[in-house]
C-alpha positions in Angstrom: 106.0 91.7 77.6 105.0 95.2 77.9 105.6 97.4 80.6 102.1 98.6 81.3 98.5 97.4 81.2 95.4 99.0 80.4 92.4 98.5 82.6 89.0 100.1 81.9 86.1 100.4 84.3 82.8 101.7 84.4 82.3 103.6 87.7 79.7 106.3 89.5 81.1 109.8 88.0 80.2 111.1 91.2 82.3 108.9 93.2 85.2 108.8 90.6 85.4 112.9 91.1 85.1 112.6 94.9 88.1 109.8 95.2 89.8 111.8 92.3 89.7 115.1 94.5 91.0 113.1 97.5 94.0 111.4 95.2 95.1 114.8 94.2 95.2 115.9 97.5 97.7 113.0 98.2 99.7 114.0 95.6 98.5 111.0 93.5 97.0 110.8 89.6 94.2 108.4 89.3 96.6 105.9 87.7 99.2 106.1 91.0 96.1 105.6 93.2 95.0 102.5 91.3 98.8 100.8 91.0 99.1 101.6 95.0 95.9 99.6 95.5 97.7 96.8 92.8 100.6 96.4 95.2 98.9 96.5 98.4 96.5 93.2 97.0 99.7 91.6 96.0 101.4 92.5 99.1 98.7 91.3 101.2 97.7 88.4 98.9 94.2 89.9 99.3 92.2 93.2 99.6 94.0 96.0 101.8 91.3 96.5 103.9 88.2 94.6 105.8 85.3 93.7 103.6 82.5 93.1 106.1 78.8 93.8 106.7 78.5 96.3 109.1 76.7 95.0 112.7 73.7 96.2 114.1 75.2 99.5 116.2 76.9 100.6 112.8 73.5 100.5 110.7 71.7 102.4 113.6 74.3 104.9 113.5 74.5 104.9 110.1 70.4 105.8 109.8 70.6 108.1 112.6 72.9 110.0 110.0 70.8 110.1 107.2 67.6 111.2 109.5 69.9 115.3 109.6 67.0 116.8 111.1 67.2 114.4 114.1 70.9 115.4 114.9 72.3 117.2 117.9 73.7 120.5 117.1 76.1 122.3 119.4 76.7 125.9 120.1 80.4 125.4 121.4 82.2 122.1 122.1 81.6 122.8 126.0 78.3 121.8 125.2 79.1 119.0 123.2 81.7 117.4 125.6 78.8 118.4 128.4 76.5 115.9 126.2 79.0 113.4 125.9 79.8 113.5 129.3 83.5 114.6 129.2 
């Protein structure tokens, strides 16, 4: 048996340069990244991390997000904890 196994994706360019910028910041080649997540499904005997729709507060927030024009901004984080009430 051979010692490695070839795998070939189609995936978003965008989101494959984003994760790729965030695996060299670990240190890790695209290949590393991709083994890691291997071991952690066979480790766990399933995905490494919830899988889950999110609930109702999440998708408001979520929207709130996108709407940029909508957001607080803050001078100074005195204001901001002020806001927050802390």
């Amino acid at each position: 048996m051979s010692k490695t196994s070839a795998i070939s994706v189609r995936i978003d360019p965008v989101i494959k340069e984003r994760a790729e910028l965030i695996f060299q910041q670990l240190g890790l080649t695209a290949s590393q990244a991709i083994t890691l997540f291997y071991r952690q499904v066979e480790l766990r005997r399933g995905l490494p991390f919830a899988v889950e729709l999110p609930n109702e507060t999440t998708l408001a927030a979520l929207e709130e997000a996108d709407q940029k024009d909508q957001l607080k901004v803050f001078d100074n984080t005195k204001d901001l904890y002020d806001e927050l009430g802390i």
